[in-house]
C-alpha positions in Angstrom: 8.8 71.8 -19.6 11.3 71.7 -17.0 13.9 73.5 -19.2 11.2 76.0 -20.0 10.5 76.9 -16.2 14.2 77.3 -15.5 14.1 81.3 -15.7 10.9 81.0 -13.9 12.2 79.2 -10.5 15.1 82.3 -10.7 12.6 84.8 -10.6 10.3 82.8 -8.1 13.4 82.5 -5.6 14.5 86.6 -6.2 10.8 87.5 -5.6 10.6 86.0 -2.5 13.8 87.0 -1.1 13.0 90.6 -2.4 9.5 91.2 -0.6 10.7 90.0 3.2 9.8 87.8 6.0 6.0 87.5 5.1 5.3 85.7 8.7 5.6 89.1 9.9 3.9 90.9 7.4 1.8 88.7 6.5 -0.3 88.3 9.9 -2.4 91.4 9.1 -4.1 92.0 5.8 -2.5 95.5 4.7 -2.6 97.4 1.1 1.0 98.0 2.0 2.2 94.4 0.6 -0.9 93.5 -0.9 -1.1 96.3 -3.5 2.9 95.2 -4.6 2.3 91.4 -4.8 -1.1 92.3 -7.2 0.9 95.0 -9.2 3.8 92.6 -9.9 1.5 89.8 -10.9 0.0 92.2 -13.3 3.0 93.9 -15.0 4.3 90.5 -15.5 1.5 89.4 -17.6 2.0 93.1 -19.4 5.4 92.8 -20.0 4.6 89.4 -21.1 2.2 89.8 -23.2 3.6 93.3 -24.6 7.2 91.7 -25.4 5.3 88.7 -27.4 3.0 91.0 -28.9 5.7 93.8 -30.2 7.7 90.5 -31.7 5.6 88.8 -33.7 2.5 91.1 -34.1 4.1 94.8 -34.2 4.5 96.6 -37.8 7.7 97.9 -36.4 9.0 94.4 -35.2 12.2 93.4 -36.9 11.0 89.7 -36.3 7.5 89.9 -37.7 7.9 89.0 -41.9 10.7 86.2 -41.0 8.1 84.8 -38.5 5.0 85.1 -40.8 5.2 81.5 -42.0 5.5 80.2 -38.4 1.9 81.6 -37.8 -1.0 79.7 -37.4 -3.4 81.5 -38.7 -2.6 85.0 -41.7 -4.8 87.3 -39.8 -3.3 89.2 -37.1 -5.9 90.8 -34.4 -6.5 94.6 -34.1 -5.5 96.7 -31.4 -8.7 98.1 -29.8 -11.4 96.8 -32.5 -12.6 93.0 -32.6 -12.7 92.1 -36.4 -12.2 89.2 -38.0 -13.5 86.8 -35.7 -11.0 87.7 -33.0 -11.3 89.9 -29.9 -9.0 93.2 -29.9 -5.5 93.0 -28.2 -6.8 95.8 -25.5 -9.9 93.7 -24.4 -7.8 90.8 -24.3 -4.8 92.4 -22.2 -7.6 94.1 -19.7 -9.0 90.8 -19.0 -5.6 89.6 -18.6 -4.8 92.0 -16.1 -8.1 91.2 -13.7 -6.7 87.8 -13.8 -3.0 88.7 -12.5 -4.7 90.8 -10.1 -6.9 87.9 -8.6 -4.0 85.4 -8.8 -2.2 88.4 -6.8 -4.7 88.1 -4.3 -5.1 84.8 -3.9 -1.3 84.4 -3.0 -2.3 87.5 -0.4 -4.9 84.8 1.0 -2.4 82.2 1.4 0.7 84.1 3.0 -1.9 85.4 5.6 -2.9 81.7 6.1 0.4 80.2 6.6 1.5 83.7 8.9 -1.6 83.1 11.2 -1.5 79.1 11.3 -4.5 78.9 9.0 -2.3 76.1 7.2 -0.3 74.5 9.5 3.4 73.8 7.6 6.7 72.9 9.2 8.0 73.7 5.9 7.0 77.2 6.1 9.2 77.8 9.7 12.3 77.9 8.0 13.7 79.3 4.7 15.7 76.3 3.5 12.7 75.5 1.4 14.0 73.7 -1.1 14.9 70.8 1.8 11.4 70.0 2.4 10.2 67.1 0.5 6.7 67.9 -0.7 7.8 71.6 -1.8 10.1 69.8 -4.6 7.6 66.8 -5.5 5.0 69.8 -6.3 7.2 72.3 -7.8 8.7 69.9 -10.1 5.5 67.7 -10.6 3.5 70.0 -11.5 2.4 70.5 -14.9 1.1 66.6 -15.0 -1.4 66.8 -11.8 -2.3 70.4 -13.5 -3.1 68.9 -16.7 -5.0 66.7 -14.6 -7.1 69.4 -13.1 -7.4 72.0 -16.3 -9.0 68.9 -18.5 -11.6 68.2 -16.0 -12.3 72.1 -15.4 -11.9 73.2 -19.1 -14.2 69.9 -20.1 -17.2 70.6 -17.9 -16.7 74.6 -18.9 -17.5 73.2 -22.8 -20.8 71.5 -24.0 -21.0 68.3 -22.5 -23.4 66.5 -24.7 -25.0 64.0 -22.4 -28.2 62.2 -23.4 -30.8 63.0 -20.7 -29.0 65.1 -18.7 -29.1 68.6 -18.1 -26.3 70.8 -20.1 -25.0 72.7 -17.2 -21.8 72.7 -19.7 -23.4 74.9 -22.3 -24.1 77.3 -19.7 -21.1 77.9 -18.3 -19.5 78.3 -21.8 -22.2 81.1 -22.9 -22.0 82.9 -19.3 -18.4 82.5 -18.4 -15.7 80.6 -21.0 -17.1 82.3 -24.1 -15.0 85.6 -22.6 -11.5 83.5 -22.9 -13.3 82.1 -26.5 -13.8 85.8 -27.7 -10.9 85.1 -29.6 -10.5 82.7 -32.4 -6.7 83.5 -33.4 -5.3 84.1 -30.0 -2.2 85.7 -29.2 -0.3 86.2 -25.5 -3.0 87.9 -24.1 -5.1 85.6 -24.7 -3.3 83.2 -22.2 -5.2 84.7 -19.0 -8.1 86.5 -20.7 -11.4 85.1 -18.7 -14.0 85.6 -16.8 -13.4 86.3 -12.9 -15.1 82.8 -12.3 -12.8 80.9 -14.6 -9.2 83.2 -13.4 -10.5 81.4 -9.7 -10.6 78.4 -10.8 -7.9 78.3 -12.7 -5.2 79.6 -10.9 -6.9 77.1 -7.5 -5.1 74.7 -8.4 -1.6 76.2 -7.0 -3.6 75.9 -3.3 -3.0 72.2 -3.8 0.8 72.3 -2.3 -0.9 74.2 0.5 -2.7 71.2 1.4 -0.2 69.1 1.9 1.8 71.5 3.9 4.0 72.4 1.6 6.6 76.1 1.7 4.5 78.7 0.3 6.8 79.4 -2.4 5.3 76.3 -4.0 2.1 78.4 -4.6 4.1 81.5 -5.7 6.3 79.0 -8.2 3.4 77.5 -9.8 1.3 80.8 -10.1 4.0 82.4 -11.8 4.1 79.1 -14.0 0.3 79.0 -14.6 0.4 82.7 -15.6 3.4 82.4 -17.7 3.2 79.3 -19.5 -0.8 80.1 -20.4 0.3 83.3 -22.0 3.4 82.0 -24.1 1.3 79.1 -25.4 -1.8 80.6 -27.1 1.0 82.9 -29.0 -0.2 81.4 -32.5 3.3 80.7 -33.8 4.9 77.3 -33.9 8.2 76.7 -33.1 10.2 78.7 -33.1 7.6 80.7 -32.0 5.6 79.3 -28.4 2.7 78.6 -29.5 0.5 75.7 -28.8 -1.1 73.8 -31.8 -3.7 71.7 -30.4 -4.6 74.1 -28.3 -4.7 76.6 -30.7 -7.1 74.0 -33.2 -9.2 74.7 -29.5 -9.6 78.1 -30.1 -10.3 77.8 -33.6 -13.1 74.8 -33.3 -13.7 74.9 -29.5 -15.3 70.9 -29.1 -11.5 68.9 -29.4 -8.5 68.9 -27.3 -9.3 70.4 -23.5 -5.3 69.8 -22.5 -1.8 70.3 -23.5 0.0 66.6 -24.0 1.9 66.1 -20.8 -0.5 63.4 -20.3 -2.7 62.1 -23.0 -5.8 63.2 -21.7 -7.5 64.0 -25.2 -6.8 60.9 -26.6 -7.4 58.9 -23.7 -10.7 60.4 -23.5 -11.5 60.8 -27.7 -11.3 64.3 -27.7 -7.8 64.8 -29.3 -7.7 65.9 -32.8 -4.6 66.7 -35.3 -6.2 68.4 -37.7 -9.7 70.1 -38.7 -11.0 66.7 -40.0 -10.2 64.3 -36.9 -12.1 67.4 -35.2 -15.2 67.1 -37.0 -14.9 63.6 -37.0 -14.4 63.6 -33.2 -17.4 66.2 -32.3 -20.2 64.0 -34.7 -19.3 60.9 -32.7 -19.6 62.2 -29.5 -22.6 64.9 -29.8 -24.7 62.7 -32.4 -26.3 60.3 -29.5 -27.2 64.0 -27.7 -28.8 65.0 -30.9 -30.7 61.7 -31.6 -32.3 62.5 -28.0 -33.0 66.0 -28.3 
């Protein structure tokens, strides 16, 4: 993971020394350098999701029969039309897009708050960010507390099968995490395709750093990361391909494995599953009591 975000921290630390002194800017809400952060977040998730796509999807990709056996699943998802159990690629990269474009505004909140002393930071006073203490725990820390916080959000978004009380968890999942479910063989796309009340959530937890005072290029660092790394791993090729496998068995049977295995959150919890029978196995034991009940 921390090889993996290498190229990521470059373009974190040319970003920010491209757009400016933001304690300037940043002390009036202005389309002038709001409009740029929300259109960068969003052409990277298109170029993202494009350059993935056009490799290991596109008829006219030199790459696509050698990387045929790496995939997943032998289906590959249609352009506009959902078939197959899958969602198109154009619905998919649209929803993708209104999720860059909140993260892009949600970094527009927090440069305003740090420019106005809505967050008070003696980081943020000086450039030299990577002397300050808390900015390097965070940025370099960050995909375990994250797991952390995705298992707990992506758990109560799912069924939660509790005798006797209410299933707010099948609710949210028909209303709002169905949209990111749409798609049973995900591809790139698919990384940041959700509903407006999932994107929020899910791109919150880069206001963490924020709390603790932190530069705010800890929040920039880890949304590019969050947007990035989602994207690359529901690509549904193994290695060498990016693609997750657990979470891709996710996708396909929805009940097992709510995190990636930085920490073993799944197994810890008795929702990991290898393979389509441990799944089964795993969603009987835990929904039959809710079943007996109902």
């Amino acid at each position: 993971m921390q090889v993996a975000c290498i190229p990521r921290l470059i373009l974190v630390y040319f970003i920010y020394e491209f757009y400016g002194d933001w304690r300037e800017y940043g002390k009036v809400y202005s389309p002038s350098w709001i409009v740029p952060i929300v259109a960068r977040d969003v052409l990277l998730c298109l170029f993202v999701g494009c350059v993935d796509s056009f490799l290991l999807l596109s008829e006219f990709s030199p790459f696509k029969k050698s990387m045929a056996r790496f995939k997943y699943h032998p289906s590959y998802p249609s352009l506009m039309s959902s078939m197959g159990g899958t969602s198109s690629l154009f619905r998919e990269a649209f929803l993708c897009c209104c999720s860059a474009a909140i993260a892009g505004l949600m970094e527009a909140g927090v440069i305003h708050a740090y420019a106005t002393g809505g967050v008070q930071s003696l980081a943020a006073r000086r450039d030299s960010w990577w002397e300050d203490g808390w900015t390097l725990f965070f940025m370099f820390t960050w995909f375990y507390s994250q797991n952390v916080q995705f298992y707990t959000m992506h758990r109560l978004l799912h069924k939660w099968g509790i005798p006797g009380v209410p299933d707010l968890g099948q609710f949210l999942y028909t209303h709002v995490h169905s949209w990111h479910h749409a798609s049973k063989i995900p591809t790139a796309f698919s990384g940041i395709s959700m509903h407006p009340l999932e994107s929020t959530l899910y791109f919150s937890y880069a206001l963490l750093p924020c709390i603790f005072g932190a530069h705010p290029v800890a929040f920039l660092y880890i949304k590019i990361n969050l947007i990035s790394a989602a994207m690359l791993g529901h690509s549904a090729f193994c290695d060498p391909g990016t693609g997750s496998m657990p979470h891709y068995l996710h996708h396909s049977l929805v009940s097992v494995n709510y995190a990636e295995n930085h920490l073993p959150l799944d197994a810890f919890f008795g929702t990991w599953a290898a393979t389509e029978e441990e799944a089964e196995e795993s969603i009987n034991r835990r929904f039959l009591a809710a079943r007996k009940t109902a």
